[in-house]
N, C-alpha and C positions, 0 to 999 in steps of 0.2 A: 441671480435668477429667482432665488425661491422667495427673498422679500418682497416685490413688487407682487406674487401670489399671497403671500401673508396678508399683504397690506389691503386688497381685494377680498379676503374671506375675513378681515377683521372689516370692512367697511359693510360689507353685505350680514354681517353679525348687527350690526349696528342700524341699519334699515330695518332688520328684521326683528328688532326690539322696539323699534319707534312706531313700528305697522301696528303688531301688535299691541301697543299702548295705544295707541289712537282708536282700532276698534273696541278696544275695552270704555276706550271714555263715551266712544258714539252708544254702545250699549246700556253703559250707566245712565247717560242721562235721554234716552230713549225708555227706560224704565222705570225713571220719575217723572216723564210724559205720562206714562200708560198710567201709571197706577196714581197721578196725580187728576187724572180722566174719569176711571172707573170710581163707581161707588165704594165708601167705604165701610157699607153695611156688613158686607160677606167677610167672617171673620176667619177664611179662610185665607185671602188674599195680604200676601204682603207687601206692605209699603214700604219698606228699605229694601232699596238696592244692595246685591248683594256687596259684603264687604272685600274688597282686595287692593293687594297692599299698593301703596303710594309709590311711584315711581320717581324719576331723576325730571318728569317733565310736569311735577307735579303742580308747579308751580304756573304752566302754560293753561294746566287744566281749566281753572275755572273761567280763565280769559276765553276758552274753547266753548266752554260751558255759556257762558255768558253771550257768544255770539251767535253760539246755535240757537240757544230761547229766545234770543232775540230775533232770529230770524222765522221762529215758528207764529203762523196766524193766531194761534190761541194768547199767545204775549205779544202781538200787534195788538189785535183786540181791545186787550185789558188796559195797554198804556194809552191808546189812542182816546178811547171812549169813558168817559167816568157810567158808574151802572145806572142803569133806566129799570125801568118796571114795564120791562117788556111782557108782550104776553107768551103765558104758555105753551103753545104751540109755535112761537117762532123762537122761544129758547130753547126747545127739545129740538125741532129744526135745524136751528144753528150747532147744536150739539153733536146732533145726526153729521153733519157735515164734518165738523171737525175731529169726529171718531174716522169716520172716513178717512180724512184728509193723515190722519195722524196713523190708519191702517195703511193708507198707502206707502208715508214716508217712512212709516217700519218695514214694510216687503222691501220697498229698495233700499234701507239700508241695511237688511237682510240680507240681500242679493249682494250687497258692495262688500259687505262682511266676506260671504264666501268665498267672492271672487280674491279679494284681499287674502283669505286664506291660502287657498289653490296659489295666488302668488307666494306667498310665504312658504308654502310647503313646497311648492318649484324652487324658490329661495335655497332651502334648506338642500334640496337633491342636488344643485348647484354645487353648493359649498360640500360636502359631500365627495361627489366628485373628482371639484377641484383640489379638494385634501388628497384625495387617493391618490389623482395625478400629481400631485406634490411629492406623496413620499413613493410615488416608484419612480417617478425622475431623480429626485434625491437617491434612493438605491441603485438604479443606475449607474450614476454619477462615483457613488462613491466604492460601487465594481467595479467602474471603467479605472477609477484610478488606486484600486489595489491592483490591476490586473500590469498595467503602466507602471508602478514600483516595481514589481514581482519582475518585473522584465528587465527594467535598470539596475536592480539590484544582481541581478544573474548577470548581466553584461558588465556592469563593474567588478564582478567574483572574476569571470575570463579574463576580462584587461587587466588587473592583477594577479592575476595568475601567469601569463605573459609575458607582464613587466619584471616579476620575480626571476620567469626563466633567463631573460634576457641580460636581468645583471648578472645570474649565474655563468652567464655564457660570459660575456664581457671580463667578469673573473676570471675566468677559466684563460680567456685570448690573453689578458694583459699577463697572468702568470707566466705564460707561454712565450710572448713576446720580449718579457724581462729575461727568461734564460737565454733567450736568442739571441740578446743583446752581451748577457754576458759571457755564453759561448763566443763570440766577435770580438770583445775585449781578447779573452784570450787568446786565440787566433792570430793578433796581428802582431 
């Protein structure tokens, strides 16, 4: 009973590390979007994503990576078109747009982040929980069956106790029975 619960709170450990790595990659490179957008006159502004450490899917990463720029307009753009000498107003335009465009796909994945959170953290109360129910079913369990010793045990003290008296008695008849036997000898 309690492994098929393990085996569920080690699976849900295990969604709940892969969630979290996945929002962190969506962040990361959401963050070399923005700051690969923005000017880099302001020497306030940093352009490395912050650092944190490599994980076990580190390796899916850049494939993940890779799919998302390629799915973004700003790298449609640039591979489809070689560069023109556009005019200035329609590259501040197209700029305008894809600041937009790149403000939107940040709020929603803002919004997917949190929600992905709110799961995670429902995740976590989950397991939680199900841990707690685990070990007072397991205390339970292992009351119910001190309780079930403690009883067999007192019921085997009596039935030996019992069986003790009974060969004492049986002693007692056969001694009794041997005299009667040889009072009868003598007798006849």
């Amino acid at each position: 009973m309690a492994s098929p619960l393990l085996i569920e709170v080690w699976r849900f450990r295990m969604l709940n590390l892969a969630l979290v790595d996945k929002l962190a990659d969506y962040e990361d490179e959401l963050r070399q979007l923005k700051s690969s957008n923005e000017p880099t006159s302001d020497p306030n502004v940093n352009t490395q994503p912050p650092s944190r450490p490599t994980s076990s899917a580190g390796i899916q990463r850049s494939h993940l990576q890779s799919r998302i720029s390629h799915l973004l307009p700003s790298n449609r753009r640039a591979t489809s078109q070689p560069p023109s000498s556009a005019p200035a107003d329609q590259t501040v335009h197209s700029n305008n747009r894809e600041n937009a465009e790149l403000l939107t796909m940040l709020t929603r994945e803002q919004s997917l982040r949190q929600a992905a959170e709110s799961r995670v953290s429902q995740t976590n109360e989950e397991l939680e929980e199900l841990s707690a129910q685990l070990f007072t079913e397991a205390n339970e369990m292992v009351a119910t069956e001190r309780k079930a010793r403690a009883k067999l045990e007192e019921r085997v003290a009596v039935l030996e106790k019992r069986d003790k008296e009974k060969r004492t008695r049986l002693e007692v008849l056969e001694s009794r029975l041997g005299r009667i036997e040889r009072v009868r000898e003598m007798l006849k």
